[in-house]
N, C-alpha and C positions, 0 to 999 in steps of 0.2 A: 707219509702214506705207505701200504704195504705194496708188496709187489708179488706174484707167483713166477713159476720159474717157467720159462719157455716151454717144455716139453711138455710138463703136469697142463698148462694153458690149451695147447693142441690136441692134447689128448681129451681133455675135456670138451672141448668143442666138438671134434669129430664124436665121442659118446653121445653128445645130446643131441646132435644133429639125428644119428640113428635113430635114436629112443625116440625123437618126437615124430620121425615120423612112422613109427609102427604106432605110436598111441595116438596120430592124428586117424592112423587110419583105422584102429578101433570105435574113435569116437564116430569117424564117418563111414559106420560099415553100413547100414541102411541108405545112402545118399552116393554107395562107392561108383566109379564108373569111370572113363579113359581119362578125364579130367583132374579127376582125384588121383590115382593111378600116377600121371605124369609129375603133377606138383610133387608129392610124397616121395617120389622117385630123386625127384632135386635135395631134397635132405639126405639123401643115401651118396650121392654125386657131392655135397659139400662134406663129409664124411670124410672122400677119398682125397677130397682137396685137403683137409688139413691133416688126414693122413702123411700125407707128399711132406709138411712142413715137419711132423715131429719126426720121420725117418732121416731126412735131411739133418733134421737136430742130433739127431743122435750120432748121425754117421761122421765121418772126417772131411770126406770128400766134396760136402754143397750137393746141390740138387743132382746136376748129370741130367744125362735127355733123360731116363724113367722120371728121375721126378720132375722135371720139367712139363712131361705129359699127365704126368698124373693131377699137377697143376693146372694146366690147361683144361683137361677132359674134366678134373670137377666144376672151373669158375664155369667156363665157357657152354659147358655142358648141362649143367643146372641151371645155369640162367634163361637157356634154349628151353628146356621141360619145364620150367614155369611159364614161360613165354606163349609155348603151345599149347598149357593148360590155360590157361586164361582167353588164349584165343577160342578154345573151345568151349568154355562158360557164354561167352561171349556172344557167340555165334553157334549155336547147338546142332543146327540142322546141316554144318557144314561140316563133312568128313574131315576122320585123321588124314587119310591119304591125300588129301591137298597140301599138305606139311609133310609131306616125302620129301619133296625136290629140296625144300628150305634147311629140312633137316640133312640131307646128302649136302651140301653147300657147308655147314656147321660141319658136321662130323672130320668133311677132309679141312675146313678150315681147321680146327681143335689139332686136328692130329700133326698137320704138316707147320704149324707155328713153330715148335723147338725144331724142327731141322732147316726152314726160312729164313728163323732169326735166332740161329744160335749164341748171340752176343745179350747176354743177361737182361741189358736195360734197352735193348729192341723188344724183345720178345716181352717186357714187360708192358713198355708204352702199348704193342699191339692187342697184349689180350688184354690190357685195363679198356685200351678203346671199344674192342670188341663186347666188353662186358657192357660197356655203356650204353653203344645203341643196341641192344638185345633188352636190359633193363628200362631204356627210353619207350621200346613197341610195349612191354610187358604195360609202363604206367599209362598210356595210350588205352588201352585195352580195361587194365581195371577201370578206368575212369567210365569207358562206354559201359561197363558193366553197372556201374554203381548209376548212370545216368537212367536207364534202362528200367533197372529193379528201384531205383532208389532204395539203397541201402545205406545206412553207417557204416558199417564192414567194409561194403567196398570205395569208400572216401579216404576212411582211417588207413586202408592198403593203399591206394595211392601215393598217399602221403609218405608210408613208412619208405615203398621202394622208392620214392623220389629221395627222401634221406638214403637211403642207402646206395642209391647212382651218385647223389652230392660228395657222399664220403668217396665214393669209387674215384671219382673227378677231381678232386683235392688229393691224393693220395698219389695220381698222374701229375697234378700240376708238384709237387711237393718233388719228388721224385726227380723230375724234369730240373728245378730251380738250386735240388742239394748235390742230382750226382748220384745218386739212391736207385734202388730199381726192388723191383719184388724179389726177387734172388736173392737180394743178398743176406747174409749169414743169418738164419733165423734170431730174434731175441732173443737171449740168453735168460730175460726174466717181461715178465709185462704189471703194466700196474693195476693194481686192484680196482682201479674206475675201468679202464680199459677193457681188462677181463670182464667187468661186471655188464659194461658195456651192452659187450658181441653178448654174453649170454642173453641178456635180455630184448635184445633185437630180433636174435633168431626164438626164444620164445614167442614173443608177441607177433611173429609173422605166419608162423602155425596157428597161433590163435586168432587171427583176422582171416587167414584161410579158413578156416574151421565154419567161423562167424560166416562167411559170406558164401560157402556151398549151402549151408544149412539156411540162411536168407534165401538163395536160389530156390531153392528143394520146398520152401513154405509156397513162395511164390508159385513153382509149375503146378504146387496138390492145389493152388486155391485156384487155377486156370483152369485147372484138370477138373477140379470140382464145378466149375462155372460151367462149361463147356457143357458136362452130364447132366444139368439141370438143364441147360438150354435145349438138352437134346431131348427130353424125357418132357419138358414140356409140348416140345415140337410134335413128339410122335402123339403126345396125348391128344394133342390139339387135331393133331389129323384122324386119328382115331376116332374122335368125337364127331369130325366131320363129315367121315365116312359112316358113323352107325348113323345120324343125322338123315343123311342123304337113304340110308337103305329103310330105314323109319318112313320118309316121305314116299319113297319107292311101296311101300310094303303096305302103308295108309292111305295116304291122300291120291297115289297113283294108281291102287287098286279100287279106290272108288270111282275113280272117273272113267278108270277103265271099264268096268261092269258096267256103270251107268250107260256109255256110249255105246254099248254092245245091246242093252235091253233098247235103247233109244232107238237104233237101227232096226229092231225087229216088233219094235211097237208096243212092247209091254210096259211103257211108264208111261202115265199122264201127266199132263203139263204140271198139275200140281205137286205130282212126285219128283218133278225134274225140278219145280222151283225151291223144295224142300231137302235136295240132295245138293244143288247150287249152295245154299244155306250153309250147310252141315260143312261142306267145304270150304269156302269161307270162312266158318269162324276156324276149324283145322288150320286153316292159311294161316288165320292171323293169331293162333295159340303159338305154332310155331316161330313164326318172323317176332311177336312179342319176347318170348324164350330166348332166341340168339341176339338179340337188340341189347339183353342186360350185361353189359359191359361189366359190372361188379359181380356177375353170377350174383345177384340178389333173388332169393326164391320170394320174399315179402315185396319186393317191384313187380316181379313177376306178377305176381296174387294182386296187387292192386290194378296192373292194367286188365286182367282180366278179368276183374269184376267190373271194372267200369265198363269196359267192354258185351257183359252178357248181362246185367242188371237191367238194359231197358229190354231185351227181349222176356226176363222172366214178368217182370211189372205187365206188360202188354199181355201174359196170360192172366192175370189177375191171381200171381201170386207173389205174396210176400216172401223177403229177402233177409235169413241174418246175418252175419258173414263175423266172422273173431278171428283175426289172426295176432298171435302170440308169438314171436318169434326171436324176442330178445336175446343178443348174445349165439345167435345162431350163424354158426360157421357157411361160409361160402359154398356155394354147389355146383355142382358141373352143368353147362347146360342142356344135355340129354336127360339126367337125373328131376333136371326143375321140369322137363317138357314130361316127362313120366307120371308128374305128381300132377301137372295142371289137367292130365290128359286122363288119368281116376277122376279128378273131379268132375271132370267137362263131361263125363260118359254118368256119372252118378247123377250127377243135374239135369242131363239129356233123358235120361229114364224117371228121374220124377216129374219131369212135366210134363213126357210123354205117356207113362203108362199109370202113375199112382194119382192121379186125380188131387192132386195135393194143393193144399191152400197156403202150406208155408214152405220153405227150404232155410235147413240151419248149415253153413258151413263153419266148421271149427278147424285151425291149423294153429297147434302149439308145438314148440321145441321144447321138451322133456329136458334139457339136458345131457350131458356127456353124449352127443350127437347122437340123440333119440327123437324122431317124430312124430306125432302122433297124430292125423287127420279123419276128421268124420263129414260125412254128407248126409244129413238126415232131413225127411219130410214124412209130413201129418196125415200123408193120402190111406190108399188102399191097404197099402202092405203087400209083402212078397208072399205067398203061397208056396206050402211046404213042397207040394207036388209040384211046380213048377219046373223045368228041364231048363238052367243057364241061356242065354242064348247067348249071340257075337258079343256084344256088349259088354258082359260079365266076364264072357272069357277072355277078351281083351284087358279088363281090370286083372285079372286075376294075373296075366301073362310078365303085367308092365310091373307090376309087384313082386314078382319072381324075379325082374333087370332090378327091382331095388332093392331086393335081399329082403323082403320084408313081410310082413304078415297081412293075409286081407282077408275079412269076412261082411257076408253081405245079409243082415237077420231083421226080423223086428226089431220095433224098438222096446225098451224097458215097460212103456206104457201101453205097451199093445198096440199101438195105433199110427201105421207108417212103418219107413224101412229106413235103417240106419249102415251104410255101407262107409268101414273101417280098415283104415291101412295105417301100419306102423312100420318104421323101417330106419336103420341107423344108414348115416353117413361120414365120411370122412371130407376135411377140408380141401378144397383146390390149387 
């Protein structure tokens, strides 16, 4: 099998070490942040570590305390910045500055090891240990991550740094059993599995970093996205409950208000009072039907209120035709349904009170591409060109302007009767 020669081996390691991590952190310029920052920073730190080994190579001398440190401050040192990056994927809401103290603990650890254990195979068993439990917290941590997010990414990291503490742990015990320590004389040459190895390790550990911010960064946009809908429902929902409420205020409040005020000073008769009870009442119960529709169905709606006001027109002795067409028709808010039932209920209200009418037609079809179109038409008198709108009219007119929509109130085609027309598009809920 072939072999490379020590120094070409070091140099190439510390190269890719660099390179991957500037091109990790291209990949993750959208997603960058202290986390990403620290990990990428561990590639620059294993750089300097096998920097330490090819000057050593090259030199006569062996390491000496500079590269003894330089050893130290990359294993020990990188291993700490992945450590803290992970802890902070981990745990997001929890400051860097909680990893002050941990990191001041590393740093004089790191530095003061070659002057401690200046005897080669000390200094070696301390920092392989030290790398181990720093590697031990890191798979601790991806593991909660990958529990968390469930991710593949972060299982496959797990995995990789636990191989990579196995090797660190074997390389202690090896060491330990031959008499060997990290110091001693660099290779003179490595073998082509070996080199091939380490490259492909430190490859595929950028590339499961990579994989598992980018898993992170999906997961916060679809919280973040959840979160916005829930919130945009929330306010709609109070919105709806507050015009609702100023609706009731503004209708059913102001009639009983006027009423009780005419009441107190004598101007209505008990038949005006039993007929404005009425009037309000069915208002009551137009509305409580409206907010009761749990699917925002405008055709549930339309059916409870005609069963609802059918036996009062019957009891005038007028007939009833009622068509609703509504197929395929999107959802609707329920101020929007109380708007349309409340044209109707005012159009129906005026033909049995003013047009002498024998029949009422209602039609309610969905157009399509959230088009509707409703008409209310009877057989009676007809509207009169000179006639001056009253409340009634201007109330339809008003609640048609809340649905963006068009309303007119004419004869009919046949001359005979009034046909009062609203059309107006909606959007889904």
């Amino acid at each position: 099998m072939g072999s490379i020669a020590g120094s070409d081996a070091y140099l190439i390691f510390a190269i890719q070490s660099a390179v991957l991590a500037v091109v990790s952190l291209g990949i993750l310029w959208s997603a960058r942040g202290t986390a990403v920052y620290l990990y990428l920073s561990s590639g620059l730190f294993a750089t300097l570590y096998y920097a330490a080994f090819l000057v050593a190579e090259a030199g006569e001398a062996g390491f000496g305390l500079i590269g003894s440190l330089g050893v130290s401050i990359g294993a020990i040192g990188g291993a700490w910045l992945k450590n803290v990056s992970l802890g902070l994927l981990e745990s997001p809401s929890f400051p860097i500055s909680g990893y002050l103290k941990g990191s001041a603990l590393i740093l004089v650890g790191m530095l003061s090891i070659p002057f401690l254990f200046p005897d080669p195979a000390a200094f070696s068993l301390i920092l392989g240990l030290s790398v181990v439990g720093i590697l031990a917290r890191a798979i601790m941590l991806a593991y909660r991550i990958g529990t968390r997010i469930h991710s593949l990414a972060a299982k496959l990291f797990v995995t990789l740094i636990g191989l990579q503490l196995f090797g660190v742990f074997v390389s202690l015990l090896a060491a330990l059993s031959t008499g060997t320590h990290l110091l001693s004389l660099p290779l003179a040459s490595q073998s082509a599995v070996s080199f091939s190895f380490t490259l492909v390790i430190g490859l595929v550990n950028f590339a499961l970093f990579i994989a598992l911010v980018l898993d992170i960064s999906i997961r916060e946009r679809d919280l973040a996205q959840r979160e916005r809908v829930v919130l945009e429902v929330s306010r709609s929902r109070a919105h709806e409950r507050e015009m609702l409420l100023a609706d009731i205020h503004d209708g059913l409040g102001s009639q009983i208000a006027t009423a009780r005020l005419r009441v107190e000073r004598g101007e209505m008769s008990q038949a005006e009072v039993a007929h404005l009870l009425r009037e309000c009442s069915s208002d009551l119960h137009l509305m409580v039907d409206t907010l009761r529709e749990q699917n925002d169905s405008l055709e549930a709606a339309l059916v409870d209120y005609k069963t609802r006001i059918e036996r009062r027109i019957i009891e005038h002795g007028i007939g009833l035709s009622w068509t609703v067409q509504l197929g395929g028709a999107p959802s609707m808010a329920p101020r929007r349904m109380l708007q349309v039932l409340r044209v109707i209920q005012e159009a129906i209200n005026n033909a049995i009170r003013h047009a002498g009418a024998r029949e009422i037609i209602v039609t309610v079809r969905y157009m399509g591409d959230r088009e509707y179109v409703i008409k209310v038409e009877d057989d009676g008198a007809g509207i009169a060109d000179d006639v001056a709108p009253g409340r009634g009219v201007s109330n339809m007119r008003r609640r048609a302007r809340e649905l963006g929509g068009t309303f007119e109130i004419r004869r009919r085609a046949q001359n005979s009767g009034t046909e009062v027309y609203l059309s107006f598009g909606d959007r889904p809920v």
